[in-house]
N, C-alpha and C positions, 0 to 999 in steps of 0.2 A: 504494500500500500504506500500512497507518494504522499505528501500532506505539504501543502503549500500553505505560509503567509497569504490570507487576503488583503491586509494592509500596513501601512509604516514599512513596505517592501522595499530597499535600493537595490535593483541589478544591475553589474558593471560588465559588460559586454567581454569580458578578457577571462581567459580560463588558464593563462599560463603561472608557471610559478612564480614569475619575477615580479609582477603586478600585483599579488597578493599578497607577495615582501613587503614589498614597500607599505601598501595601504595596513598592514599589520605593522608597523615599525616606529617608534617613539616617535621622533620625528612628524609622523602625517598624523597618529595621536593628538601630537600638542597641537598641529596646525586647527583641525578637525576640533578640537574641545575648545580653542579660540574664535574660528568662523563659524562655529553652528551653532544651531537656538539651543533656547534653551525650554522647557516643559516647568508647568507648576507653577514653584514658587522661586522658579530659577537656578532651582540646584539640580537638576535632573537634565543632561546634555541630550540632545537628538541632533542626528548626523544630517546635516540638509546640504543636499546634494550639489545644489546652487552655489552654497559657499562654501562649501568644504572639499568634494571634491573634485569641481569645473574651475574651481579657483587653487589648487594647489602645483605646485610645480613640481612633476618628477624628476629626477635625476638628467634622464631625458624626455620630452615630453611623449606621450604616447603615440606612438607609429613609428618615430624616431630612434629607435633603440637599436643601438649598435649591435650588429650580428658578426662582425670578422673580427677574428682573434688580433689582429694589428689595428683595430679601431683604436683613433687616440682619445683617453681620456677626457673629460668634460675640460673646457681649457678656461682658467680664473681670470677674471677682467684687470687689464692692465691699472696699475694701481699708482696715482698721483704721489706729490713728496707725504699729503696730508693722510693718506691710507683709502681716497675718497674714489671709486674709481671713476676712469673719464668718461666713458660711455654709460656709466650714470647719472655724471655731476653735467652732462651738456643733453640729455634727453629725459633721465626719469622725470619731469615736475610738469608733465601737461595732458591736463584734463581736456577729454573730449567736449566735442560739441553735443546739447543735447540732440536728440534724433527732430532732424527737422531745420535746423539752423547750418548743420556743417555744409561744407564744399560739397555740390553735386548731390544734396537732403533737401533741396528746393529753396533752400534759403541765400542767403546771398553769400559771394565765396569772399571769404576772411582776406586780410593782408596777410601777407609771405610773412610777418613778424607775430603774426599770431599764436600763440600757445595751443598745440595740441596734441594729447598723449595719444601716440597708437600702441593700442595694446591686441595682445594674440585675440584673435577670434573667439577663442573659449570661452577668455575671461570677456568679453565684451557680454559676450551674450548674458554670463550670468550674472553679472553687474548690471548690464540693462533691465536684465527682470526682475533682479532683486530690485532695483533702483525705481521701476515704473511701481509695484506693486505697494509701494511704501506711500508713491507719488500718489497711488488712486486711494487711499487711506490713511492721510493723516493725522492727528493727534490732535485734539482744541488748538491747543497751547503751538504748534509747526503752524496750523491754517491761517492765527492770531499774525503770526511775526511773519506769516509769508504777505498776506495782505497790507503790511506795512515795508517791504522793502519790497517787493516786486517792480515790476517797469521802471528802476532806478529811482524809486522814488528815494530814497537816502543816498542824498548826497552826488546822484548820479551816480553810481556805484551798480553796475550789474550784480546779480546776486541769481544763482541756479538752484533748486532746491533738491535736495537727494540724489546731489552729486555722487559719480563712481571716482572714484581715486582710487586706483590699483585694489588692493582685494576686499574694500572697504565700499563703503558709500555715508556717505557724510551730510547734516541735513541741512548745510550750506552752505555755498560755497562762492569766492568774491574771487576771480582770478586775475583783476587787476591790482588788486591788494594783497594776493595771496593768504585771504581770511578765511579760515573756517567756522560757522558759529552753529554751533551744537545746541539744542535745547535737550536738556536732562529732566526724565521725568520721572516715577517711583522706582521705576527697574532699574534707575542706574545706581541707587544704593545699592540693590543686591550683587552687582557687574561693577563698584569703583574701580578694585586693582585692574581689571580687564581693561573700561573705560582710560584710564590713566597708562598703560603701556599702549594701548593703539595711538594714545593720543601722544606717545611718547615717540615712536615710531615714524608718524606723520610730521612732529616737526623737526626731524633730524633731517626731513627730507625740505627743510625752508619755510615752511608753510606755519601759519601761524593761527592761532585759536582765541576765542572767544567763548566762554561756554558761560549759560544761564539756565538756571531753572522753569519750570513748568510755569509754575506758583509765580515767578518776576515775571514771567511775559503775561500772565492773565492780569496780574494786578498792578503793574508797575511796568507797565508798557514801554513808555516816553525814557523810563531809565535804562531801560533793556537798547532803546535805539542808541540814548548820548553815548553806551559804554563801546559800541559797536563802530560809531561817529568815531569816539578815541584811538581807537584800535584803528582807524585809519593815518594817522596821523607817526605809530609808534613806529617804529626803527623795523625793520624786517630782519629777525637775526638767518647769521649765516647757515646753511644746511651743515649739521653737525657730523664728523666723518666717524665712524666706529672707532673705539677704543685701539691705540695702533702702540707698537712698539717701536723701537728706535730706527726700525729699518721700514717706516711707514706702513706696516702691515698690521690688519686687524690682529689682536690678541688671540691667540688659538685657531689663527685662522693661517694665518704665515701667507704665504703668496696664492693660498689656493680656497680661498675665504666664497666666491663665487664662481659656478661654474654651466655655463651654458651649453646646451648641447651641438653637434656640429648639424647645420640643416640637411635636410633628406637628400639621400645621395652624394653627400660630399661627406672627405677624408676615410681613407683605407679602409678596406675591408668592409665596405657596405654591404659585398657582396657574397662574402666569403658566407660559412655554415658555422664555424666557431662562433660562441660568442664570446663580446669582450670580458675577461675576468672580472670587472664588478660586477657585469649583467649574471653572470655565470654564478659566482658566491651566493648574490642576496636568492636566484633561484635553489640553489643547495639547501642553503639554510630557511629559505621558504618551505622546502617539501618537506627536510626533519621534522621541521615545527608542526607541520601538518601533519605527516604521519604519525609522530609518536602523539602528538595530542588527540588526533582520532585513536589510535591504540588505547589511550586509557580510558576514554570515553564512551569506546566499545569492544570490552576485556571478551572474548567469546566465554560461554558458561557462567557468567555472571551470573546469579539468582534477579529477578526482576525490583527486590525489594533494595538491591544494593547499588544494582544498575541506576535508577532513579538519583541516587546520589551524586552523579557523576556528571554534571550539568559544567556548560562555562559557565555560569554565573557560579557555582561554587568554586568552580577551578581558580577563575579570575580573583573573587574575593582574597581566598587562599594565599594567591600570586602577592597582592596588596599587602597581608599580613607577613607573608616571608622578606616584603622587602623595605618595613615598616615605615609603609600609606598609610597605613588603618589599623585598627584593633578589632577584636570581636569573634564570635565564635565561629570553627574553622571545619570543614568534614573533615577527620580525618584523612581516608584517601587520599584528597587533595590536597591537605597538609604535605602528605608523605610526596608528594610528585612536584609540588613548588618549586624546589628546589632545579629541580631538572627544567621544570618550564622557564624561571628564571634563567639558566644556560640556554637554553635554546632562543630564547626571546635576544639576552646579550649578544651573542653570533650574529642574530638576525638585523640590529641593530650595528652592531659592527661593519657589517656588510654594505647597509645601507647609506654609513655616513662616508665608508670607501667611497661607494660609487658619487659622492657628491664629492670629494676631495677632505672632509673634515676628519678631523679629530674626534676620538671618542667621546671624552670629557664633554665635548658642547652639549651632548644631551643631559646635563645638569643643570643649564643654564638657557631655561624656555624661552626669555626674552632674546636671548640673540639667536636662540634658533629659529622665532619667526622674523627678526632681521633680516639673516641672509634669505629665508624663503622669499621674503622681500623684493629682497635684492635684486634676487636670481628673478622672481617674475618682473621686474625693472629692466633688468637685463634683455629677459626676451623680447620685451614690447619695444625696446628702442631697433629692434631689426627690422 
């Protein structure tokens, strides 16, 4: 008998091992528990497939994955005295037009000096739909402040509302000022530290913020505009480069901090049957993972009473408690296999920060691993 999910179902068109690596691998974890909603009362993640995984950047992008044994390596963006690299600091910072105003959208075509971010198709699309769907419902308190800055009424100042900024959309957006002004409304108590590294993210990339409550723009309108008025006036700080060491290289990143994939059909071995050794490992270490954790999960001869026990939700918890996430009560069984899933998980992980060029260590450090993921989709989009 087959038993299919009726709903909350994501299928990912791809059946091979190396694709499953990765989307199982700390790394697409933290992206994934960053871009997706959240359920409830905000503490219960749901994987939405919009942001999390149309908006994430593999190693190589998908189709693109190097199949000959003398494939080169993903190659790191040449990196300035400052550690900033140049085909970021002269293309990442420009926001498209909305649909309808760009070049050849029926609107009128921009000056050559005009600002605008192209980004991969992927992300376009799910940035547009995240981004329209926001636009067809929004919040009292967004409807109040868009009604008050729309058609340049402040100051002259264009202002676009649920702008996409690389994996993000932002609920406003001033690109002649390079302002962002956010209104915050009960959920972002529950989401500050989250709120506050996106927001931390986005001005290392130049761009500068403005942020107000729900409650100031319903009742304190005129103040919510003068602080935004100010904000036009204030200094633009410089786009901040990552943490670098003496030889202007990000910290734990050394010269190989970002790494783009080569495009389709070009450099060695595109054609060949090998694959390249990191496509090859993260697949190893994908099937292990898989087979022995199907193995435990389906022991032949098990009694049905024990069998039941042997769920991932208790595996995982387990997992959580061996590598002390959590506390609380454990099955056995799973207890006793932690340890191993633990190894098999590290491998897999290892694998996977190979094939981007990093260091193991960075998966300690969640904020600079959505950085470079960052980066890396900054990277792609200025091609």
């Amino acid at each position: 008998m087959t038993i299919l999910p009726d709903s909350a179902l994501t299928v990912v068109a791809r059946s091979d091992d190396y694709f499953f690596g990765v989307l199982h691998s700390r790394i697409h974890e933290r992206w994934a528990l960053r871009m997706g909603t959240w359920l409830g009362k905000g503490n219960d993640p749901r994987y939405t497939p919009t942001t999390t995984f149309e908006t994430f950047p593999f190693p190589w992008p998908p189709g693109q994955e190097p199949v000959g044994a003398a494939a080169p390596h993903p190659k790191p963006l040449p990196h300035t005295e400052g550690g900033a690299s140049k085909a970021a600091e002269g293309t990442a910072f420009h926001p498209s037009p909305p649909v309808g105003e760009g070049p050849g959208m029926g609107g009128q075509q921009p000056p050559e000096t005009a600002e605008r971010w192209v980004i991969p198709p992927e992300l376009a699309r799910a940035m547009t739909q995240v981004a329209r769907q926001l636009r067809r419902d929004p919040t009292p308190s967004e409807d109040r402040l868009w009604q008050a800055i729309r058609k340049e009424q402040l100051d002259g100042r264009k202002f676009r509302r649920q702008m996409p900024i690389g994996p993000f959309v932002v609920d406003f957006y001033c690109a002649s000022e390079r302002l962002i002004v956010e209104v915050d409304g009960p959920v972002h108590e529950s989401q500050r530290a989250a709120d506050q590294q996106r927001q931390a993210m986005l001005e290392s990339l130049g761009l500068r913020f403005v942020r107000v409550t729900a409650a100031q723009v319903e009742n304190h309108l005129p103040h919510v505009l003068q602080a935004i008025r100010a904000a036009f006036h204030a200094e633009t700080p410089h786009p901040k480069p990552l943490p670098h060491t003496e030889g202007g290289a990000s910290d734990g990143a050394a010269e190989t901090a970002f790494h783009p994939s080569p495009p389709v059909g070009e450099g060695p071995g595109m054609g060949g049957t090998d694959p390249h050794p990191a496509y090859r490992a993260i697949s190893d270490a994908a099937r292990q993972l898989h087979e022995e954790r199907d193995a435990w999960l389906n022991p032949p001869g098990l009694p049905e009473t024990a069998l039941k026990q042997r769920t991932l939700t208790n595996l995982y918890n387990a997992l959580q408690v061996f590598r002390g996430e959590d506390s609380g009560r454990v099955v056995p069984a799973a207890g006793d296999f932690a340890p191993r899933l633990d190894a098999l998980h590290r491998a897999l992980d290892e694998a996977v920060c190979d094939a981007y060029g990093w260091e193991y260590d960075v998966l300690a450090d969640e904020e600079e691993i959505l950085r470079r993921l960052l980066a890396l989709n900054l990277e792609r989009a200025a091609r």
